[in-house]
Z-matrix of the N, CA and C atoms (Angstrom, degrees):
N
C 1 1.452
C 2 1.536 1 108.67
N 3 1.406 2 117.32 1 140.16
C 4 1.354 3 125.85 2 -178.70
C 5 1.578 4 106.83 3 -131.36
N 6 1.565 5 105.52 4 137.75
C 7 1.438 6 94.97 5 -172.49
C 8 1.758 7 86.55 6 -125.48
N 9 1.099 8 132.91 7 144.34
C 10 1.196 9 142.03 8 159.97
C 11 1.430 10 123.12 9 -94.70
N 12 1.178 11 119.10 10 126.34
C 13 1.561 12 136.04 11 168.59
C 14 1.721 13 93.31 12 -17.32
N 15 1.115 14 130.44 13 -83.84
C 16 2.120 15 101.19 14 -170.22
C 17 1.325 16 101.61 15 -63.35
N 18 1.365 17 143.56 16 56.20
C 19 0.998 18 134.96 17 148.32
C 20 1.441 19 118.03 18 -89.93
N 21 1.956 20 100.97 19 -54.65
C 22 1.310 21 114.28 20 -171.97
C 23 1.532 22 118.71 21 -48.30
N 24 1.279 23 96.57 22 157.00
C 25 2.035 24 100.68 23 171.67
C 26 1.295 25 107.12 24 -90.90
N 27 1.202 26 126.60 25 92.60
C 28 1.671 27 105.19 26 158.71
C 29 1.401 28 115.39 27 -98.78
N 30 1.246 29 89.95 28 164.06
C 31 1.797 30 129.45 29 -167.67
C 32 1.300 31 111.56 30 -124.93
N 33 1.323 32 105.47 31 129.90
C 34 1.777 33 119.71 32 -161.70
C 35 2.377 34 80.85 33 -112.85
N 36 1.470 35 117.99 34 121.45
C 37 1.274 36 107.47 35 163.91
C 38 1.774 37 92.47 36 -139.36
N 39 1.744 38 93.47 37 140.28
C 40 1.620 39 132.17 38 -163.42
C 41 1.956 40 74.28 39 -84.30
N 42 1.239 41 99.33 40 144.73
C 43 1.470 42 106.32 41 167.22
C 44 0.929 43 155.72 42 23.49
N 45 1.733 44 97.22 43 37.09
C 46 1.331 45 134.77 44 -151.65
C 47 2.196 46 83.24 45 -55.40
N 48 1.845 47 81.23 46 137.81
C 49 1.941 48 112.37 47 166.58
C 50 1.898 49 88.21 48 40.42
N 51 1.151 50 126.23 49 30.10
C 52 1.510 51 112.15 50 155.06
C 53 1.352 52 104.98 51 90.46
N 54 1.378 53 122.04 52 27.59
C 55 1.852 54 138.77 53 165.49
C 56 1.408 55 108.43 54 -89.17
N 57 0.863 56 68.79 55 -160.25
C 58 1.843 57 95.53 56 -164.71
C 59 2.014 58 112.54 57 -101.22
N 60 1.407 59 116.24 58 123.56
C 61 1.703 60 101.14 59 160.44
C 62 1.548 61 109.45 60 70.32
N 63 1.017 62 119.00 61 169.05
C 64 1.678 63 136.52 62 178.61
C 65 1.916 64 106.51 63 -69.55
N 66 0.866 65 94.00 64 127.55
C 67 1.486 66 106.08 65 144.60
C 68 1.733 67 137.03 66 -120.25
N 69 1.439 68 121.61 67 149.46
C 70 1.540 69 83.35 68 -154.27
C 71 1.789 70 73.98 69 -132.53
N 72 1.134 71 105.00 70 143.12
C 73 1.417 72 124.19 71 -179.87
C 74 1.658 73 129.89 72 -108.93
N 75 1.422 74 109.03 73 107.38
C 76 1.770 75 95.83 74 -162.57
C 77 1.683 76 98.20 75 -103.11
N 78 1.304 77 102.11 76 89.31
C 79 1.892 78 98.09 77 -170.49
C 80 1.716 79 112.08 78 -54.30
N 81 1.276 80 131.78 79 107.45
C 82 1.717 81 141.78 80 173.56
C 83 1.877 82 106.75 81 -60.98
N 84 1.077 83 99.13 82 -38.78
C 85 1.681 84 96.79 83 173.34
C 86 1.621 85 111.20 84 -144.55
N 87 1.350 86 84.52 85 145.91
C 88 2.107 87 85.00 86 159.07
C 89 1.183 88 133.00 87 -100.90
N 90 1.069 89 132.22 88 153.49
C 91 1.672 90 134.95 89 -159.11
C 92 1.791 91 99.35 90 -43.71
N 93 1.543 92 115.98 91 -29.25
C 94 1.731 93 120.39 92 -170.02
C 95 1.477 94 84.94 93 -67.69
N 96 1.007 95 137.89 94 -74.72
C 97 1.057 96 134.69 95 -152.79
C 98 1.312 97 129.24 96 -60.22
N 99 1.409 98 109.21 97 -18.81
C 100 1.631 99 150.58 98 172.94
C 101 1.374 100 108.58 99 -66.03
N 102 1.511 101 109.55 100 1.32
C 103 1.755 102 111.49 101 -148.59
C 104 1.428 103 106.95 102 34.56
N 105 1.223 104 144.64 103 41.20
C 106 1.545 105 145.93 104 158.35
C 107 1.513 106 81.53 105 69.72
N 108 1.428 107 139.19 106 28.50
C 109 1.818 108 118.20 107 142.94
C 110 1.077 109 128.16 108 -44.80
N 111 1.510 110 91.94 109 -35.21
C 112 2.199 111 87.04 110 -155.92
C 113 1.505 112 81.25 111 -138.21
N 114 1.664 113 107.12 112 178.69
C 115 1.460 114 115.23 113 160.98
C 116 1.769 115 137.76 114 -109.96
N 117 1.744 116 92.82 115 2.61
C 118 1.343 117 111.43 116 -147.09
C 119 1.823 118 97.16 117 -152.35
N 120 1.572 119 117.94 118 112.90
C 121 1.551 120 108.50 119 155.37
C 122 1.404 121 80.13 120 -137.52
N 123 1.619 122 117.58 121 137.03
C 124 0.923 123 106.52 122 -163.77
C 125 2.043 124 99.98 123 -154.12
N 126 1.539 125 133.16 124 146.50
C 127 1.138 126 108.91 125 170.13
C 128 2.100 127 103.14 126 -106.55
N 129 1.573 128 93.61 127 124.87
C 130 1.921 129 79.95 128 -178.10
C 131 1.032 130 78.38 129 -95.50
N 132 1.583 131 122.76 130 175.66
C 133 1.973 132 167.06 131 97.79
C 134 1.372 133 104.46 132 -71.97
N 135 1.420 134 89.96 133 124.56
C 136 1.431 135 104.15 134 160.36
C 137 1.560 136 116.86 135 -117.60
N 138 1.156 137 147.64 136 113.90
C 139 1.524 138 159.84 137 -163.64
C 140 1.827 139 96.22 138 -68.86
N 141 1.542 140 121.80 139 137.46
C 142 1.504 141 112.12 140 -169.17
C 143 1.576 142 103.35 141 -49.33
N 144 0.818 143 108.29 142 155.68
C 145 1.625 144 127.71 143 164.71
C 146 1.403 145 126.28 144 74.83
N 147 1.942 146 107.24 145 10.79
C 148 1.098 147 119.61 146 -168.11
C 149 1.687 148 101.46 147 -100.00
N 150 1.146 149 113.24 148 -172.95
C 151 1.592 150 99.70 149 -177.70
C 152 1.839 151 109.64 150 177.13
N 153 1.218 152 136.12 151 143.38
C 154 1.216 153 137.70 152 173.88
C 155 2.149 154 109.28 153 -112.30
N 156 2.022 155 75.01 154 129.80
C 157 1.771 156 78.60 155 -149.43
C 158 1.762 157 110.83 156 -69.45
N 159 1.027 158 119.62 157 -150.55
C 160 1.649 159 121.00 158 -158.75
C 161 1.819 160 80.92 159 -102.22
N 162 1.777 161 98.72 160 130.34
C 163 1.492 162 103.40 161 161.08
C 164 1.813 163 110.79 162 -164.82
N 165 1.183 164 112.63 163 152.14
C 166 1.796 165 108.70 164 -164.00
C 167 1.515 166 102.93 165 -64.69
N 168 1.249 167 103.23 166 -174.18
C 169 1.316 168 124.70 167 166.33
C 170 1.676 169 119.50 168 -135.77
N 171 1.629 170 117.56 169 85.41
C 172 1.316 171 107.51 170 -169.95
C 173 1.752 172 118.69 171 -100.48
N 174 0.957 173 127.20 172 118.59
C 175 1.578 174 127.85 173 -171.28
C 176 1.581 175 109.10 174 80.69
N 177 1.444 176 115.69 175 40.14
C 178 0.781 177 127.63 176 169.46
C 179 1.923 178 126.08 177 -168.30
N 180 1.225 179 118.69 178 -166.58
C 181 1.249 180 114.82 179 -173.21
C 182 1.808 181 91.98 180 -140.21
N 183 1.438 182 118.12 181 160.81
C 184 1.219 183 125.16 182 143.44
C 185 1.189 184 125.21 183 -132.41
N 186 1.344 185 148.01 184 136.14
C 187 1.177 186 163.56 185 -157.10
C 188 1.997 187 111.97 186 -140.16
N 189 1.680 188 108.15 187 114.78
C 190 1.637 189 112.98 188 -179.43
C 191 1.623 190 80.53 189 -113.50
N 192 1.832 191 94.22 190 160.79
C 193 1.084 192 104.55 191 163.18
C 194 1.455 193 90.91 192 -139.24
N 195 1.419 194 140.13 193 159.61
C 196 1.350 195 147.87 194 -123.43
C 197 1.474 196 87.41 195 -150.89
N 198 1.550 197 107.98 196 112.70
C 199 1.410 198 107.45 197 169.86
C 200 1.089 199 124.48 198 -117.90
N 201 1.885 200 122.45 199 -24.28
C 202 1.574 201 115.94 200 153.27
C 203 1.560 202 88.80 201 -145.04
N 204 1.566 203 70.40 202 154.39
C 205 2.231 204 73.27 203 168.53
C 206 1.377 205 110.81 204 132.91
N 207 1.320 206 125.55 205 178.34
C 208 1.288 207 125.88 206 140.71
C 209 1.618 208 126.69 207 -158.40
N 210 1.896 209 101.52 208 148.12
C 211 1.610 210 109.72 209 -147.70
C 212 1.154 211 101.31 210 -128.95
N 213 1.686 212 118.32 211 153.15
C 214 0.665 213 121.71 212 169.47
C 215 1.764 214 114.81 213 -94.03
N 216 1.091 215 130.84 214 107.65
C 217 1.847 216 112.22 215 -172.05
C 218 1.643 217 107.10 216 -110.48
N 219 1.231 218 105.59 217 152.40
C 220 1.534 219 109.19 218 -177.14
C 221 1.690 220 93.99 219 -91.75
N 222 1.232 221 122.17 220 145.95
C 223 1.388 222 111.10 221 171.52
C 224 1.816 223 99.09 222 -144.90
N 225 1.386 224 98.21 223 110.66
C 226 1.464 225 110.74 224 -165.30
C 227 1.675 226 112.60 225 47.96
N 228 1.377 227 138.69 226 32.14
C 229 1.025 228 140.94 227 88.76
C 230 2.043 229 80.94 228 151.38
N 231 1.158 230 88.75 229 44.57
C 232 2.226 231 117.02 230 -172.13
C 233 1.535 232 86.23 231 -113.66
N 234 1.575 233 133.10 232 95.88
C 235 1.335 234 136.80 233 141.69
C 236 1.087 235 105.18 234 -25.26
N 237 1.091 236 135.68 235 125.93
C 238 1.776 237 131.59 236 132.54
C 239 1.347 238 99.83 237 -140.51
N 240 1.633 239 94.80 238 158.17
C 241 1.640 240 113.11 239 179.82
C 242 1.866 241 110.59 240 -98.73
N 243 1.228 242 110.77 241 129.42
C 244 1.212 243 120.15 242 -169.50
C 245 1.757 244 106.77 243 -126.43
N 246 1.623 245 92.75 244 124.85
C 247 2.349 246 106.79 245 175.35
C 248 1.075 247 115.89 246 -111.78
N 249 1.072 248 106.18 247 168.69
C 250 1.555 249 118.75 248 174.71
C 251 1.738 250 105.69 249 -31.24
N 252 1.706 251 111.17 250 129.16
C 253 1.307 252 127.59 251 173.50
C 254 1.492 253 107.68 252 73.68
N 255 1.377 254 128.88 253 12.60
C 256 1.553 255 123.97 254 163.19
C 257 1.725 256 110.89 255 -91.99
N 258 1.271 257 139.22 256 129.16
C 259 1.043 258 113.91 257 -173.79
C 260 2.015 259 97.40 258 -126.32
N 261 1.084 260 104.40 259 138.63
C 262 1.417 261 123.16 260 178.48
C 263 1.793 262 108.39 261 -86.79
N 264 1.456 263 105.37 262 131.87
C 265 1.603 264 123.46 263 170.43
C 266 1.415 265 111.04 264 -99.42
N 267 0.893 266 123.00 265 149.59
C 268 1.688 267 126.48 266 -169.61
C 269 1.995 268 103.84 267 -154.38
N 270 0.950 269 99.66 268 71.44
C 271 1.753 270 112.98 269 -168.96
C 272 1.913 271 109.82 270 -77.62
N 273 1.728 272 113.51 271 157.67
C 274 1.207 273 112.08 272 -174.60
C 275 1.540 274 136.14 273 -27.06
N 276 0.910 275 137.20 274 132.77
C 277 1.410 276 119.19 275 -169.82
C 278 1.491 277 127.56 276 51.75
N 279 1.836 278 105.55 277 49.66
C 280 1.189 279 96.44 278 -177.31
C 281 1.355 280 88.53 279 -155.96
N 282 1.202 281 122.46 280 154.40
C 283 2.026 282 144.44 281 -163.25
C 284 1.855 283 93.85 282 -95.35
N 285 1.358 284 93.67 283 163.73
C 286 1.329 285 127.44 284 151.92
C 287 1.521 286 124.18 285 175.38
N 288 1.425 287 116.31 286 -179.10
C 289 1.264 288 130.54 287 -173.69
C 290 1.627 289 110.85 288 -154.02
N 291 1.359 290 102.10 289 166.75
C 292 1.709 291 94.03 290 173.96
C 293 1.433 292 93.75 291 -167.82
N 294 1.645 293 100.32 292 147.10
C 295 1.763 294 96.90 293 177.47
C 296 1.738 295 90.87 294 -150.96
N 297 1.402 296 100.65 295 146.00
C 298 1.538 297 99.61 296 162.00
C 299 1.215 298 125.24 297 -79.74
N 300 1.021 299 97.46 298 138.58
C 301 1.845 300 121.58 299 -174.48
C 302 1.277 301 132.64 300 -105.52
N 303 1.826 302 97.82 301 -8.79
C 304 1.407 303 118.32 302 -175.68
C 305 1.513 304 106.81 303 -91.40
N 306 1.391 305 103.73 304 176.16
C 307 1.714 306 114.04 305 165.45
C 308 1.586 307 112.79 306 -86.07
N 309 1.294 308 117.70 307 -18.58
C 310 1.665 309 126.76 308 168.70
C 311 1.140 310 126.15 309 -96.61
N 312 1.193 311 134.75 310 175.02
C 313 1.253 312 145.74 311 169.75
C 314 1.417 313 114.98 312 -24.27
N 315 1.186 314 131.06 313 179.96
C 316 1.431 315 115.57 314 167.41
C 317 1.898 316 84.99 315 -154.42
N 318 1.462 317 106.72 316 116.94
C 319 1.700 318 98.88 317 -175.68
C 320 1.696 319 86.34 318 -132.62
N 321 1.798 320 84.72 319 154.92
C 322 2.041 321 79.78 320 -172.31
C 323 1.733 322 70.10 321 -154.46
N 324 1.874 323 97.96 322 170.76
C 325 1.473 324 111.22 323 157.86
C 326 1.816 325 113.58 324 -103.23
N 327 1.376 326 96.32 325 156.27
C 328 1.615 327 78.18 326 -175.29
C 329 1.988 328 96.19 327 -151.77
N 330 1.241 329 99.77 328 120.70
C 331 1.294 330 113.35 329 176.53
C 332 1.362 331 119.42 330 -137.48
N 333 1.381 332 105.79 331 141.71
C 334 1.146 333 141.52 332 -157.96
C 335 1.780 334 129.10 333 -110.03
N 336 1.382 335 131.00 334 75.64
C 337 1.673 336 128.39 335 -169.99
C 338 1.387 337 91.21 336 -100.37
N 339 1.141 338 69.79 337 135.33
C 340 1.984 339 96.71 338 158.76
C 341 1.850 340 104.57 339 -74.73
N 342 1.106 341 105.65 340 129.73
C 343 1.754 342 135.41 341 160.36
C 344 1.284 343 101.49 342 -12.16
């Protein structure tokens, strides 16, 4: 199976979980295709200064991987700055956030399994 870039659905969300600015979401698979593992493989951009605010993860995991840019992410509520090829874990019962910090784009992968 081959899916081509106008295939994907993206989703433009205003202040996504209580952040900052647009984030725009180009979903790569759907949970069917996921065999219902996960709910989320997904590529975001974030535009500088935009950001998705601090929220848990329960019965599940999230996992970014960082493909250009640079962010600031809360990880269990531990600032660190994360670039291109660092990728952040965000496991059951546990918070995060992320905002761009750069003057460019800010694009990451971000997937999502269920427990």
């Amino acid at each position: 199976m081959i899916k081509r870039k106008a295939d994907y659905t993206v989703q433009e969300n205003e202040n996504m979980r209580g952040g900052d600015g647009l984030v725009t979401i180009e979903h790569l698979l759907t949970p069917e295709e996921m065999y219902e593992k996960g709910r989320l493989y997904a590529k975001i951009t974030l535009e500088p200064g935009c950001s998705i605010g601090h929220h848990v993860h329960e019965g599940e995991m999230e996992s970014y991987y960082i493909i250009s840019g640079e962010a600031e992410v809360s990880d269990n509520g531990e600032i660190v700055t994360v670039n291109a090829g660092d990728s952040v874990l965000t496991k059951n019962n546990e918070g995060h956030s992320i905002k761009n910090t750069g003057t460019s784009p800010l694009e990451f992968m971000a997937l999502i399994l269920y427990k």
